[in-house]
C-alpha positions in Angstrom: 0.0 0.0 0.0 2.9 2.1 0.9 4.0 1.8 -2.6 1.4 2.9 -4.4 1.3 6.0 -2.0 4.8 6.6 -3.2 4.1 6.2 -7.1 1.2 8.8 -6.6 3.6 11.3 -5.2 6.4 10.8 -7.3 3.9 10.8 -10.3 2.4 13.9 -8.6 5.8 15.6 -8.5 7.0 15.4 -11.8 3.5 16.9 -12.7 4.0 19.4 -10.2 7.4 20.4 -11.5 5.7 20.8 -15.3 3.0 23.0 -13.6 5.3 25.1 -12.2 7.7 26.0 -15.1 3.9 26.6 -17.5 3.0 29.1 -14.3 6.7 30.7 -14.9 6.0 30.7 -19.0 2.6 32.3 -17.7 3.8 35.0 -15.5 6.4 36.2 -18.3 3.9 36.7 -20.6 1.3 38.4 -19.0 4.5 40.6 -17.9 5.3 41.2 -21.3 1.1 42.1 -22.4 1.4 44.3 -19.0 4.4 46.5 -20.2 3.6 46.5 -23.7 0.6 47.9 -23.0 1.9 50.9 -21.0 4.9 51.3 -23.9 2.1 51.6 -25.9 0.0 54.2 -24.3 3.0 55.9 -23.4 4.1 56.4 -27.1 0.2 57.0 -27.9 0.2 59.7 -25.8 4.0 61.0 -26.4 3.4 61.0 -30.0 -0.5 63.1 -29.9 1.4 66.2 -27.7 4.5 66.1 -30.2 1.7 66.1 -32.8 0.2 68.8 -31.2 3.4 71.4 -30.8 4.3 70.6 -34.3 0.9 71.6 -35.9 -1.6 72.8 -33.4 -4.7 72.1 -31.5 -6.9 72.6 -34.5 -5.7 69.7 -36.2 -5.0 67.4 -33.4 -8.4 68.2 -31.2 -10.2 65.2 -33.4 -7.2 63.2 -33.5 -7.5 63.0 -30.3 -10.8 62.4 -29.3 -10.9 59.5 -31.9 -8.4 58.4 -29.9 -10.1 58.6 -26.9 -13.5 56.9 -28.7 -11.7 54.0 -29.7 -9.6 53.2 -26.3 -13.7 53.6 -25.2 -14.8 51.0 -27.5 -12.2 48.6 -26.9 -12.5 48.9 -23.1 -16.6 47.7 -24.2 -15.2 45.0 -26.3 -13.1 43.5 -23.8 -15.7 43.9 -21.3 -18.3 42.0 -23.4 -16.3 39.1 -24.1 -14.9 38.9 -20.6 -18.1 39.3 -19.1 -16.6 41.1 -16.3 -15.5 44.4 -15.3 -12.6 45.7 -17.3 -10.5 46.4 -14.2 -6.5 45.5 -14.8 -7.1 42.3 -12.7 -9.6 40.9 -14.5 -7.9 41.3 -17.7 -4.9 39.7 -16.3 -6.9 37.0 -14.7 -8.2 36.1 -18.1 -5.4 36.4 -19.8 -3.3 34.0 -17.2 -6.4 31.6 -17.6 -6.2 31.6 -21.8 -2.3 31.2 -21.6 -2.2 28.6 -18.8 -5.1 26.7 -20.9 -2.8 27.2 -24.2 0.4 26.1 -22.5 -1.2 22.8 -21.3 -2.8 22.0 -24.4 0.5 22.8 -26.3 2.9 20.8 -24.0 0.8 18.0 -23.0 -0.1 18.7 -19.6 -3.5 16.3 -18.7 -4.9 18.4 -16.2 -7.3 15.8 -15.7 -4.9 13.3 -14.5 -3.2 16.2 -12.3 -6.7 17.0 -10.7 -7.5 12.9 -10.2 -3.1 12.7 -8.4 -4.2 15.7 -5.9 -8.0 14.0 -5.3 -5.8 10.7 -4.5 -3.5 12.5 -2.4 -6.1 15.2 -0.7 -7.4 12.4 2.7 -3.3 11.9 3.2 -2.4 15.5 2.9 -5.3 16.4 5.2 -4.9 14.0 7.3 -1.5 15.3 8.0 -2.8 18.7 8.6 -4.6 17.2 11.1 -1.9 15.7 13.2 0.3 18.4 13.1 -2.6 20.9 14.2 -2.7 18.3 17.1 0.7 17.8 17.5 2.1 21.0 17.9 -1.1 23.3 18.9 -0.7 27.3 18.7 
């Protein structure tokens, strides 16, 4: 019995490890999305007020309100296919989500046979809990 405890860890493990380095691959890129959307807002509005000393209000005022009307209508776009507020989070939370479900798919991680390890594993690991919580009480 002891055995077969062992396989499911080990098995568990080397899963584990693979989770881990997709959650790293993860991070990165919703790093990357993060700061290359602030680059681009930053140019975005760099290059409207260099636009705007160089040939005046007059010209610019639509340019920028366009501008302003499409960052509108993508902020609606992305909260209608979210379904959720647009709030920085969110977005990140679904971007994490989309990437972590395209890194499994791409590098073969069953998540289904992760889930059904941990479910093995959970009445040992709780048990545990247990008798160190009695063991060494705070």
């Amino acid at each position: 019995m002891r055995t077969a405890h062992a396989v499911v860890e080990a098995e568990l493990a080397v899963m584990e490890a693979a989770r881990a380095r997709i959650e790293v691959a993860v991070s990165r890129w919703v790093n990357v999305v993060k700061w290359g959307g602030l680059a681009y807002l930053t140019t975005q509005l760099g290059g409207i007020m260099f636009l705007t000393q160089q040939l005046g209000w007059d010209l610019m005022e639509p340019v920028s309100y366009l501008t302003t009307v499409a960052a509108t209508i993508f902020s609606c776009a992305i909260y209608v296919a979210m379904r959720r507020d647009p709030a920085y989070t969110n977005i990140a939370d679904s971007l994490r989500r989309a990437l972590r479900k395209r890194l499994f798919r791409r590098r073969g991680f069953d998540v289904v046979k992760y889930d059904a390890l941990k479910a093995k594993l959970a009445p040992t690991a709780r048990a545990q809990m247990i008798l160190k919580r009695n063991l060494h009480p705070a």
